[in-house]
ROKOLSE-868261 format. One record per residue (C-alpha): residue number from 1; x, y, z negated. Coordinates in Angstrom, 2 decimals, m for minus. Each point is the difference from the previous one (the first is absolute). Layout:
N
nr;east;north;up
NUM;X;Y;Z
...
//
This chain:
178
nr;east;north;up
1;0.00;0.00;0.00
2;1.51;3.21;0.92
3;m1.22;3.20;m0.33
4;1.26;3.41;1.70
5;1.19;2.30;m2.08
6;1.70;2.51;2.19
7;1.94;m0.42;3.67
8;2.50;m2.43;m0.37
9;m1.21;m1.21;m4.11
10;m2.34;m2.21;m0.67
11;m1.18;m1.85;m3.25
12;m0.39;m3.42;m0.18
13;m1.28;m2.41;m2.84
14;2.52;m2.18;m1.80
15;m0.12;m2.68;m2.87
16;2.81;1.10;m1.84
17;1.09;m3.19;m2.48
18;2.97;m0.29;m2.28
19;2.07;m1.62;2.92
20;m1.86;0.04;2.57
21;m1.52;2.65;2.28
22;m2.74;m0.99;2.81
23;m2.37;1.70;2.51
24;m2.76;m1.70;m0.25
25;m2.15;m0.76;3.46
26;m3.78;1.60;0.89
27;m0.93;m3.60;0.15
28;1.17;m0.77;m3.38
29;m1.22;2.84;m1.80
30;m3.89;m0.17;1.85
31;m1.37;m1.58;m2.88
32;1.40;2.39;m2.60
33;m2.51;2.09;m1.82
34;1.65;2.99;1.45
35;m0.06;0.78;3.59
36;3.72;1.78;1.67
37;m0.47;3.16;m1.04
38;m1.28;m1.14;m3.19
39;3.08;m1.69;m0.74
40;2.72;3.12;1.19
41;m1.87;1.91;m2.66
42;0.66;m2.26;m2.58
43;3.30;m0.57;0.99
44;0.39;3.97;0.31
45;m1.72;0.69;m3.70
46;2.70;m2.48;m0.95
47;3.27;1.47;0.99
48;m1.59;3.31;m1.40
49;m0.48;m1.24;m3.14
50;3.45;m0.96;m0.05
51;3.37;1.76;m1.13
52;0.48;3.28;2.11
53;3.07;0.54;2.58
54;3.02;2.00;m1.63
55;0.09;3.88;1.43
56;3.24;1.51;0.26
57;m0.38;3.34;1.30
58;3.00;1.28;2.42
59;0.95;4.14;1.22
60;1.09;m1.03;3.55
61;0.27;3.32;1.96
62;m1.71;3.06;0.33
63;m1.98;m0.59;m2.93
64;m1.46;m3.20;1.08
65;m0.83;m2.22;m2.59
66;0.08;m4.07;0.86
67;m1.27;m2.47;m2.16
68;0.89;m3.70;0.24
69;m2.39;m2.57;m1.39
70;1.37;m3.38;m0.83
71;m1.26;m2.58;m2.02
72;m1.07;m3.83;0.58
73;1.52;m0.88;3.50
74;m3.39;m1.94;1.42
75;m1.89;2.72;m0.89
76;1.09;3.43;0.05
77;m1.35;0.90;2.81
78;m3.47;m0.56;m0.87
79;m0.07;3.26;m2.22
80;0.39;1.95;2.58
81;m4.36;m0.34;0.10
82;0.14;1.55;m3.13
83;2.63;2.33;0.28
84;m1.53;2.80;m2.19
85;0.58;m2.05;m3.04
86;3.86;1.53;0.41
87;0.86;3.53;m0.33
88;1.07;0.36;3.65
89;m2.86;0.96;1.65
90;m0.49;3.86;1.17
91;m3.30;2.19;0.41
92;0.57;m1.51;3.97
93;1.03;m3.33;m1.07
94;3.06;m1.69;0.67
95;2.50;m1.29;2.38
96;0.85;m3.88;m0.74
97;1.85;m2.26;1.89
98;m0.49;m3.94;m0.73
99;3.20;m0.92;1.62
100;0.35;m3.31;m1.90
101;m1.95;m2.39;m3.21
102;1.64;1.64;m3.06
103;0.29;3.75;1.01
104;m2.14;3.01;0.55
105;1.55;2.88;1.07
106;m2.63;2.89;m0.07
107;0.41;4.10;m0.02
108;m3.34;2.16;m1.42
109;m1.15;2.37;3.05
110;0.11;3.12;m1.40
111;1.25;2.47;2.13
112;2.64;0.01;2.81
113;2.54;m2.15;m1.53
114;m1.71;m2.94;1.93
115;2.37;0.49;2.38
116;3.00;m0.66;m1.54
117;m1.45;m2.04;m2.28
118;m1.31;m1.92;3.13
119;3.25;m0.06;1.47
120;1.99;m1.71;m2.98
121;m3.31;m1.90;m0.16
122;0.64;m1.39;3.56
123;3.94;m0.93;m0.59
124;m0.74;m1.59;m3.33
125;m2.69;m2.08;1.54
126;1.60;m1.30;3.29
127;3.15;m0.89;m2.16
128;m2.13;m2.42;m2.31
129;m2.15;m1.66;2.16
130;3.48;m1.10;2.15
131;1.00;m1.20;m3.11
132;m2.85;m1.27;m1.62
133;m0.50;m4.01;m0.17
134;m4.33;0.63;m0.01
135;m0.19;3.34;1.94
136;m3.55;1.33;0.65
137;0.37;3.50;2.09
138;2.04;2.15;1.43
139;m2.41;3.03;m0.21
140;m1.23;2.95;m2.77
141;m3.23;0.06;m0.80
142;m2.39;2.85;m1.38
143;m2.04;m0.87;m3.19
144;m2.48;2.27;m1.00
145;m2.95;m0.28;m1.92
146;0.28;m4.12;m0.03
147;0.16;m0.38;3.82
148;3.10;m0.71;1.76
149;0.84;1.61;4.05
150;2.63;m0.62;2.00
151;2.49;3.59;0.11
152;2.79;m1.40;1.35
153;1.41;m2.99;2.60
154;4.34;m0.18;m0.82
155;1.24;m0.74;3.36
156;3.72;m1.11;0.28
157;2.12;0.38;3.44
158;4.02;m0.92;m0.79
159;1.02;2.30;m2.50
160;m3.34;2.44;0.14
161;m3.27;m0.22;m1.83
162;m2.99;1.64;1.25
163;m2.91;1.11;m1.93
164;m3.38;m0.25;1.49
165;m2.61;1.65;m1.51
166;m3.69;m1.18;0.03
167;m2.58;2.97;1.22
168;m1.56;0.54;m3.69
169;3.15;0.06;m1.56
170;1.75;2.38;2.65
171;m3.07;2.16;m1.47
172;0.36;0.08;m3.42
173;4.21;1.04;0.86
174;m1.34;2.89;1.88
175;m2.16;1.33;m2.62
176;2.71;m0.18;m2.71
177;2.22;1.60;2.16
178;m1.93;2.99;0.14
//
């Protein structure tokens, strides 16, 4: 069962044992009492009742302020759906990248130090998904309000990255820059 939960992330159920860890199939779990989306709740409400990620806040450049998120290296990523629960999120949201299970990388949109912020954002995440052994995406993302968009596709060409901005998100840039 997989669920989308933004381009290029998607959630999917596990049974999570003590030494064992298995996706179950939509034929075996049919004649559960919960249907799919049932179960992702449940499986969500879990890891949410669970310990938070550490925050360790970072001054990068031009007064843009990183946080990385690390905890529990299966499930890290999954509290990037709940994001708000972490004192990184700005009156326009954040910036996060997902490059990898165990890390969240994430900058609060505030004003215009998106940019930079995006930019350190970009090498940060392109160098640990290469390196990562259970990469997800090489991408940012824009949370706000509990909904997660698409800003920006990391393109790599020899020794050059490209960022590609999605429409909305080339929007919101444009009105902090004025």
């Amino acid at each position: 069962m997989r669920r989308p939960v933004a381009p290029g992330i998607e959630e999917c159920l596990v049974i999570d044992r003590p030494t064992t860890v298995m996706t179950p199939s939509a034929d075996r779990v049919a004649d559960w009492p919960l249907d799919s989306d049932g179960l992702l709740d449940l499986g969500r409400a879990n890891l949410r009742a669970g310990q938070p990620l550490e925050v360790v806040q970072r001054e990068v450049m031009d007064g843009a302020d990183i946080a990385v998120l690390a905890g529990d290296e299966d499930y890290a990523s999954t509290h990037l759906l709940w994001l708000d629960r972490y004192p990184v999120v700005g009156p326009y949201g954040a910036l996060v990248a997902v490059p990898a299970e165990g890390v969240l990388f994430v900058h609060p949109i505030t004003d215009g130090t998106v940019y930079s912020a995006g930019e350190v954002l970009a090498g940060a995440t392109l160098d640990r998904y290469a390196q990562a052994e259970k990469p997800i995406a090489a991408a940012l993302y824009h949370w706000h309000d509990g909904e997660i968009f698409l800003a920006a596709d990391l393109r790599t060409s020899g020794d050059e990255v490209s960022i590609v901005l999605s429409p909305g998100f080339q929007s919101l840039m444009e009105h902090l820059a004025r």
